[in-house]
TIVOVEX-125624 format. One line per 5 residues: their letters; for each residue x, y, z of C-alpha. Coordinates in Angstrom, 1 decimal. Example, Ala and Ser with C-alpha at 12.3 -4.5 7.8 and 13.67 -1.06 7.14 Angstrom:
% TIVOVEX-125624
AS = 12.3:-4.5:7.8; 13.7:-1.1:7.1
***
This chain:
% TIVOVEX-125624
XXXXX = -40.4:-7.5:36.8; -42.2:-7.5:40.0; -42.1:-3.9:41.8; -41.9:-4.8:45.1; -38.4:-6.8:43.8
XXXXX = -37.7:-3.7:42.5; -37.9:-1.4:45.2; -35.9:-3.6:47.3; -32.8:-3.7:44.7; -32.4:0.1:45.0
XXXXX = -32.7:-0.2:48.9; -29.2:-0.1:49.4; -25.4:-0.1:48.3; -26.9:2.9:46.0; -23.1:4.2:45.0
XXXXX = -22.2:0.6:44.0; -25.3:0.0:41.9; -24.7:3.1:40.3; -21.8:2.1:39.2; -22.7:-0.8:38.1
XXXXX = -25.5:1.2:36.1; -23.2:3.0:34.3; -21.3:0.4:32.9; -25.2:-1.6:32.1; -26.4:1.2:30.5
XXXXX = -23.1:1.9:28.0; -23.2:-2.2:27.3; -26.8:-2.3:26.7; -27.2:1.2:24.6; -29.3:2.9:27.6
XXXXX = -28.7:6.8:27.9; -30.9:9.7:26.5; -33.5:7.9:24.9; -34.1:4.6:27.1; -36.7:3.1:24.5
XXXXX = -34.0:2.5:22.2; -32.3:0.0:24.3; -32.1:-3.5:22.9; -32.7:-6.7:25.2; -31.7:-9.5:24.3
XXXXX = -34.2:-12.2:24.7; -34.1:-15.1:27.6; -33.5:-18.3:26.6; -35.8:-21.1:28.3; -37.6:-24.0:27.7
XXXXX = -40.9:-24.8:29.7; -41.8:-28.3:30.5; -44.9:-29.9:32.2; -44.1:-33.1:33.8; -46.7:-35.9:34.2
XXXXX = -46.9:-35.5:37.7; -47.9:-32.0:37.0; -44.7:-30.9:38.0; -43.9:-27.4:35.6; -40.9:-27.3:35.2
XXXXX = -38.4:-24.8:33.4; -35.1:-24.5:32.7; -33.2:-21.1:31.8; -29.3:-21.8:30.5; -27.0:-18.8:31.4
XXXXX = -23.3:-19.0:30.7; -20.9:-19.4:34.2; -19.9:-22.3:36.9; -22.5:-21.7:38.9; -26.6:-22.8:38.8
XXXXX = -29.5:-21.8:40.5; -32.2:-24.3:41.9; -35.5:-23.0:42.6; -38.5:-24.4:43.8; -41.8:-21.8:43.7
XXXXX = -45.0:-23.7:45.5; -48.0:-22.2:44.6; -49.0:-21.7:48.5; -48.8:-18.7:50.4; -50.6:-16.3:53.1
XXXXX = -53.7:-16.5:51.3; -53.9:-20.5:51.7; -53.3:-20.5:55.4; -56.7:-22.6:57.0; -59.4:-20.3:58.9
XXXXX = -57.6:-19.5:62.5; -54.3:-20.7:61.2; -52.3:-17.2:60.2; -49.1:-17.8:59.5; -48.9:-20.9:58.7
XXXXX = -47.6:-20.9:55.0; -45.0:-19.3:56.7; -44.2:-21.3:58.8; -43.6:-24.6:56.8; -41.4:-22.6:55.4
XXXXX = -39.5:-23.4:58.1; -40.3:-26.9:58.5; -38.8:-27.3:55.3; -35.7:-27.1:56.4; -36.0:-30.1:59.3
XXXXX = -35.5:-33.8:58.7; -36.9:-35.6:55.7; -36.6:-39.5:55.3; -33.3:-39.6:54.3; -31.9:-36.3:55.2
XXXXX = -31.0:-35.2:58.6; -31.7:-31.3:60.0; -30.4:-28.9:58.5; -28.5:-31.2:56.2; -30.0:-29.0:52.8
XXXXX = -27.6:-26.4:54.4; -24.6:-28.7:54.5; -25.2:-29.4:51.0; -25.3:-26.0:49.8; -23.0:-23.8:52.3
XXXXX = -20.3:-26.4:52.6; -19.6:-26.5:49.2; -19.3:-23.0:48.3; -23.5:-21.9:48.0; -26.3:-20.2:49.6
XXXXX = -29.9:-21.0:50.4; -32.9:-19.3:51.8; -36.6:-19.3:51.0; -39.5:-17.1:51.5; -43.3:-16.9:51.9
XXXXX = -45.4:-14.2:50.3; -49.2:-13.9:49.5; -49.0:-15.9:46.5; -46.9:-18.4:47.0; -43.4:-20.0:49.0
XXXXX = -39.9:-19.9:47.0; -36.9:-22.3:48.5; -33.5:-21.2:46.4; -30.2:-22.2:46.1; -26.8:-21.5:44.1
XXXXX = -24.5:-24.2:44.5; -21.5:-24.8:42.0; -22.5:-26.3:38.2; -20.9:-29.5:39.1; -23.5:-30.0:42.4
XXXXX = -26.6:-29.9:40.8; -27.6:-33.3:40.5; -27.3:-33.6:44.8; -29.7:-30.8:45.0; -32.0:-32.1:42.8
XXXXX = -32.0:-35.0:44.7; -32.3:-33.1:48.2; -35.4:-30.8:46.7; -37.4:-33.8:45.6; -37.0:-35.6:49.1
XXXXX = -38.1:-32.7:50.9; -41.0:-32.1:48.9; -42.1:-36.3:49.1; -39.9:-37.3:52.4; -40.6:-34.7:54.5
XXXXX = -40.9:-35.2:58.2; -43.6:-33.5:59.9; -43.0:-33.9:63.8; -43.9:-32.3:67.0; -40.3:-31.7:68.0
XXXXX = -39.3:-30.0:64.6; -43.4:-27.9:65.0; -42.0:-26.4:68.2; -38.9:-25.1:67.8; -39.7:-23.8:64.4
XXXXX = -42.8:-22.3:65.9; -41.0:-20.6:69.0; -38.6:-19.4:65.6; -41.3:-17.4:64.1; -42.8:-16.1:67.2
XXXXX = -39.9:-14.6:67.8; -39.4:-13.1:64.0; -42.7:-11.4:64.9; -41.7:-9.7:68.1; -38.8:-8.3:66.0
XXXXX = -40.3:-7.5:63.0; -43.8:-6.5:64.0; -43.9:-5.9:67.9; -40.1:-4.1:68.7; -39.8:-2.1:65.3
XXXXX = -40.6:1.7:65.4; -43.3:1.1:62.4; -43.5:-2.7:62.5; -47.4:-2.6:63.2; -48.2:0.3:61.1
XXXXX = -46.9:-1.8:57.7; -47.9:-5.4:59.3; -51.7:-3.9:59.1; -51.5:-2.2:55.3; -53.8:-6.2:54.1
XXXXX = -56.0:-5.9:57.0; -57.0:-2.6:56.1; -56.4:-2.7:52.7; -58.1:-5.9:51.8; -62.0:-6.1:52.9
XXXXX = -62.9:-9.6:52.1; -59.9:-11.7:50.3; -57.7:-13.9:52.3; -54.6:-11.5:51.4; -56.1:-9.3:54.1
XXXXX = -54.4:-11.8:56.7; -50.1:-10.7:57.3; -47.8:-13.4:56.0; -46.3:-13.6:59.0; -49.9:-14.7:60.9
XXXXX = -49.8:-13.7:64.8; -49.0:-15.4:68.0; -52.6:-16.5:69.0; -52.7:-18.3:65.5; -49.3:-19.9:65.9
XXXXX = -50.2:-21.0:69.1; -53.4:-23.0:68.2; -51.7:-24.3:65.7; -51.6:-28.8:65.7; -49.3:-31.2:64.6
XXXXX = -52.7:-32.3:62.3; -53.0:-29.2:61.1; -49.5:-29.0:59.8; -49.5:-32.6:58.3; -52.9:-31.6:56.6
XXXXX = -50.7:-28.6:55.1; -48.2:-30.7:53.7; -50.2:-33.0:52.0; -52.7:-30.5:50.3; -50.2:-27.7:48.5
XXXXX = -46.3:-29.7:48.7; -46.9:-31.5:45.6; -45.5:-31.8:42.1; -49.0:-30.4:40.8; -48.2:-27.7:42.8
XXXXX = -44.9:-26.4:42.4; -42.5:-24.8:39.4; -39.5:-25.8:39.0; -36.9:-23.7:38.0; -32.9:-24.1:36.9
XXXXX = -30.7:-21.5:35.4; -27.4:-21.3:35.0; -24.6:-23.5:33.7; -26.0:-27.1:32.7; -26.0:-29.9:30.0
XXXXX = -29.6:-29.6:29.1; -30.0:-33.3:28.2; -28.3:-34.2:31.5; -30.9:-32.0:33.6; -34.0:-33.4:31.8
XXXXX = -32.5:-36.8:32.8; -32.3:-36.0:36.6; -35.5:-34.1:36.8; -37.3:-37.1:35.2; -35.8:-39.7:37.4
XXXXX = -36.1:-37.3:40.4; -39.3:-35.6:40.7; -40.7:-37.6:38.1; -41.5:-40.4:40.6; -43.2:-38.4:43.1
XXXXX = -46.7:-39.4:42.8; -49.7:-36.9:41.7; -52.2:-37.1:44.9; -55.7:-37.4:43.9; -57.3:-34.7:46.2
XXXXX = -57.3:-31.8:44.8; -55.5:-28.7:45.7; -57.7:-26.5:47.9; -58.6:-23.5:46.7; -60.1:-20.0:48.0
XXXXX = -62.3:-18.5:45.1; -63.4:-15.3:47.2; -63.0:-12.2:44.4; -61.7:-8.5:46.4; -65.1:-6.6:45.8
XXXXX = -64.5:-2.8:45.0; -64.0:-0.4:47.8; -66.5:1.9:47.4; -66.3:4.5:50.5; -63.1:6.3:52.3
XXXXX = -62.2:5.1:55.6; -59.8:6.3:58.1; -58.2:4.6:60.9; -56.2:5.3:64.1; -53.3:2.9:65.4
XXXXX = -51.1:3.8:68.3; -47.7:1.5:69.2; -46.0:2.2:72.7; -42.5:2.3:70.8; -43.3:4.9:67.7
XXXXX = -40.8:7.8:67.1; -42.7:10.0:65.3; -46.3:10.0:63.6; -47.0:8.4:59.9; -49.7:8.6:58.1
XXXXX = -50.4:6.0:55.7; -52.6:5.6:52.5; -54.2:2.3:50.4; -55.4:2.6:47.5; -57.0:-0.7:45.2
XXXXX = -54.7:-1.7:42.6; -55.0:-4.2:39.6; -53.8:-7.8:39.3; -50.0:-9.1:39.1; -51.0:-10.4:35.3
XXXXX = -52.8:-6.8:34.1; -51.1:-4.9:31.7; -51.1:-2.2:33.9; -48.5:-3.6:36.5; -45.9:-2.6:34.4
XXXXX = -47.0:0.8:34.1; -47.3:0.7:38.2; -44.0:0.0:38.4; -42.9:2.9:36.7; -45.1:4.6:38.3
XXXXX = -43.6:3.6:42.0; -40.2:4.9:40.3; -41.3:8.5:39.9; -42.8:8.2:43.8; -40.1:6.9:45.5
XXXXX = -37.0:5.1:43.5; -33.9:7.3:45.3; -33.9:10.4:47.0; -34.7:12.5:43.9; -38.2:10.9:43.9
XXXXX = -41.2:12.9:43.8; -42.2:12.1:47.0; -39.1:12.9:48.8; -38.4:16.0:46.8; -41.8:17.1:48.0
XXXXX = -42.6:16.2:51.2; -38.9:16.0:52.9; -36.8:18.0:50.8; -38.9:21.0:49.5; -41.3:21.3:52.1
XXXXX = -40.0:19.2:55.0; -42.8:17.8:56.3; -41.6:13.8:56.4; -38.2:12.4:57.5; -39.2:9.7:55.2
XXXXX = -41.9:7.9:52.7; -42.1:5.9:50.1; -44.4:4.2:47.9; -45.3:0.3:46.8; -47.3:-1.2:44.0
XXXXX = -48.3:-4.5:46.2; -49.9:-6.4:43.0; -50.8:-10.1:44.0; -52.2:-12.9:41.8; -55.9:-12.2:42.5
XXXXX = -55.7:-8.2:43.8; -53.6:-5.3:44.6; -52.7:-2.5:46.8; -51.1:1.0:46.3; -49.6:2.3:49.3
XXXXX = -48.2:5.4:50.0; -46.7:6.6:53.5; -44.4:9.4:55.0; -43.1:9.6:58.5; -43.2:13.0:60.0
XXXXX = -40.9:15.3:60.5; -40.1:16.9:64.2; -43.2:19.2:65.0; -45.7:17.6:62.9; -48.9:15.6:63.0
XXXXX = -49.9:11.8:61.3; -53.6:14.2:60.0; -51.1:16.7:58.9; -49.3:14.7:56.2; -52.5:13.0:54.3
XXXXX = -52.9:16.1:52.5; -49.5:16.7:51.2; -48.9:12.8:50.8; -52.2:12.6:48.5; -51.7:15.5:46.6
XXXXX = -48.5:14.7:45.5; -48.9:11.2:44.4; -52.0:12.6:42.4; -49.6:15.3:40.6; -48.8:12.6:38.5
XXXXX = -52.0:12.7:37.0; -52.4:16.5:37.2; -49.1:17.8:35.5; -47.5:16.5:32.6; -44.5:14.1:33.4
XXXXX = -41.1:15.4:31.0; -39.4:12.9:28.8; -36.3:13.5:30.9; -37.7:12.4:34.3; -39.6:9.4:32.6
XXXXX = -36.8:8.1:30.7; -34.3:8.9:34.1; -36.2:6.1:35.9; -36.7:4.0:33.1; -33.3:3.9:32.8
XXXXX = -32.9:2.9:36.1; -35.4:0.0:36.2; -33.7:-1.1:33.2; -30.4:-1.1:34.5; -31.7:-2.8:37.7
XXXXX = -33.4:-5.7:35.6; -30.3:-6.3:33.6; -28.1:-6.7:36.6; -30.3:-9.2:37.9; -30.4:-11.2:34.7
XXXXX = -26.6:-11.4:35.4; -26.9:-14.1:37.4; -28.2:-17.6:37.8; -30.1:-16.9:41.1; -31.8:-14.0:39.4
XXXXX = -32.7:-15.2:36.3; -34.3:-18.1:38.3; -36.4:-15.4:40.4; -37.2:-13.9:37.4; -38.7:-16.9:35.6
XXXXX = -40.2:-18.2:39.7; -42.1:-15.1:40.2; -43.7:-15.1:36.6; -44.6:-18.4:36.6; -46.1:-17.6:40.1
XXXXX = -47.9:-14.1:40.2; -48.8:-14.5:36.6; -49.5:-18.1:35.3; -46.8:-17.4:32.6; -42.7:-18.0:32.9
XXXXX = -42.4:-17.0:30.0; -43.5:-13.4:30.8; -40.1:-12.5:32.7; -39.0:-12.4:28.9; -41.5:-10.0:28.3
XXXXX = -40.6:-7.5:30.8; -38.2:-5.2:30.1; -39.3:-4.5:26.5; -43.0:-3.5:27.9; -41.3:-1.0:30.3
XXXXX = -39.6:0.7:27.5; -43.4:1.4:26.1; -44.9:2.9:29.3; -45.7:6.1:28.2; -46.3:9.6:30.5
XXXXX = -50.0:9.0:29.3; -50.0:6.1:30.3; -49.0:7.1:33.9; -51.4:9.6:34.3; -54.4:7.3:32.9
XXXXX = -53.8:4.9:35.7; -52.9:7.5:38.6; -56.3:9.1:37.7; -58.2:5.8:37.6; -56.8:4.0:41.1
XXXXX = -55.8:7.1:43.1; -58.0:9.9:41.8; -61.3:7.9:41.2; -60.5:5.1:43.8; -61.7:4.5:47.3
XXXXX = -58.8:5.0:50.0; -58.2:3.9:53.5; -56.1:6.6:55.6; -54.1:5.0:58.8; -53.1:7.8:61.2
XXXXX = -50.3:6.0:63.4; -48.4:7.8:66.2; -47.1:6.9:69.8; -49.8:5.6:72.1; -51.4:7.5:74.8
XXXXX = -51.0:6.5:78.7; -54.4:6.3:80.2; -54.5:8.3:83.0; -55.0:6.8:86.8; -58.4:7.0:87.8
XXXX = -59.7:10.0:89.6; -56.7:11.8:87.7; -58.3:15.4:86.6; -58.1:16.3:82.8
***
């Protein structure tokens, strides 16, 4: 399971998804000992098109089915002066194609009882859809026009553009810690291309062509390029039928995909930054550390790590730092493990009275108690249980078993790990924990960012 996915599920509705838990953990034998809990395995089958196309299909029982289609493009593929720009074909995705009119995808989905959305991360850009059992043949259709029809135009280039521009004045520029968490790559990363935001920034949007985006399009939307995925209720002879005849056509370009092959180098020195934002509330400090790779053994020990930092409000780091000694109003902590590098990132937002400089200490030392004091079987196997329970729920549906199987294939090289998952959480061990605090946080380089609200410069001639 990926960690960020995980952090997000517990975000919110927390009295419903305890609920939910409950019931989980009873069905699935979770409780005292969470390592005793038996998973059943995920049924898929993985097929490699001769266009390149991987595709894979996961058969769940319901009326519903789940079409996903992962590109193996993201932030880290945007062209030198272009950031933003997986992101925002994202967008253009949606527009006309040759035989589909705007917005007609969301017709297709919405109008007939389903969803669809799509987003862009460092890795790679996801487009997903649930639409009744019964319409999956029209959305295999619709998928493989947009991704060999589409219609890259000026008009459709500048309203999606003035789109995004505004997500980033509203994500970035107008909230409280917008450019304190849109700078955690920049900081973090010293030489990869993750070190540019996914989201790019209006300089880059704007010298943005209508070449550049056709040269986008051609280079990474192609069936060499993408996974496939469909889970949920199908006939599985029928599906291999329409995914032949569908995306089976679409021809293999001959140029190759273009790749960046710059490797992170290690961090070898601390560093500490100041950032100022007219609209910040409060001070925050925030700390990077180097992580491993998506496809390490370790990232499953991360994530269980993440959920003794800051999985609920009986986390270490809130119990430390807001609770006990009431320092923050808020932190939290994310295991950001990408393809070819990762960050760890830990941040708290200050409390009335105190200083951005004033939390790094606390912050630091209590994500390194984990290596320092011995973790108890009852606190390990209390979030176990709760990444368990999360996992499970998702594998409840069509949409996320697709996600599952998407990001896998993605981060890792390997659908079939999303199978894998669950049973190598349930043999994370305390040890094992501590070995990899004291290895990244203790023995790793780490960039401090000291954010608080920014100064007015004083007129001239002013006296101090």
């Amino acid at each position: 399971m990926n960690a960020v996915v995980m952090k997000r599920v517990f975000s919110g509705r927390r009295r419903g998804l305890l609920q939910a838990g409950a019931a989980m953990a009873a069905l699935y034998g979770l409780g005292a000992w969470a390592g005793q809990a038996q998973i059943p395995a995920l049924r898929m089958r993985r097929q490699v098109l001769a266009n390149g196309l991987e595709f894979v299909s996961v058969p769940a029982a319901g009326a519903s089915v789940s079409v996903q289609v992962w590109y193996r493009v993201g932030a880290k593929d945007d062209p030198a002066g272009r950031s933003g720009f997986a992101h925002l074909f994202e967008h253009m995705m949606f527009k006309s194609t040759r035989h589909m009119a705007n917005e007609q995808f969301d017709r297709m989905t919405e109008d007939v009882g389903g969803k669809n959305n799509a987003f862009t991360a460092e890795d790679m850009t996801a487009y997903h859809c649930v639409v009744p059992a019964n319409h999956l043949e029209p959305i295999l259709w619709a998928e493989a026009e947009r991704m060999s029809n589409l219609n890259v135009a000026q008009s459709h280039f500048d309203s999606e553009r003035a789109v995004v521009k505004e997500e980033y004045a509203q994500s970035v520029l107008s909230e409280p810690y917008g450019r304190l968490f849109n700078a955690v790559a920049g900081y973090g990363y010293q030489a990869h291309p993750y070190r540019r935001p996914v989201i790019g920034n209006i300089e880059d949007l704007d010298a943005a062509t209508l070449t550049d985006l056709s040269e986008f399009h051609a280079n990474y939307y192609r069936p060499d390029n993408a996974v496939l995925v469909v889970a949920g209720a199908f006939d599985q002879a029928l599906l291999d039928a329409a995914v032949e005849h569908y995306f089976g056509s679409i021809p293999r370009p001959t140029r190759p995909i273009p790749r960046n092959r710059l490797v992170e180098p290690r961090r070898l020195r601390d560093e500490t930054h100041q950032l100022q934002a007219p609209q910040a509330p409060l001070p925050a400090a925030l700390l990077i550390w180097q992580g491993p790779r998506a496809d390490s053994p370790d990232a499953t020990v991360w994530q269980l790590a993440q959920g003794l930092l800051a999985l609920g409000d009986s986390a270490r780091l809130n119990e430390g730092l807001v609770y006990r000694d009431q320092l923050a109003q808020s932190t939290g902590f994310e295991a950001q493990l990408n393809a070819e590098a990762g960050l760890l990132v830990a941040h708290a937002m200050a409390a009335g009275g105190q200083t951005a400089a004033g939390l790094v200490a606390p912050l630091a030392r209590e994500v390194g108690r984990l290596a320092e004091e011995p973790i108890s079987e009852r606190e390990l196997d209390k979030v176990k249980t709760q990444l368990l329970t999360a996992g499970l729920i998702k594998r409840q549906t069509a949409q996320g078993l697709a996600e599952l199987v998407g990001m896998a294939a993605t981060l890792r090289g390997d659908a079939s790990a999303a199978g894998r998952d669950l049973a190598a959480l349930q043999a994370v061990t305390a040890a094992d924990v501590q070995r990899v605090v004291r290895r990244d946080i203790q023995h790793g380089a780490r960039v401090t960012l000291l954010y608080g609200p920014q100064t007015k410069a004083k007129p001239s001639g002013t006296k101090a």
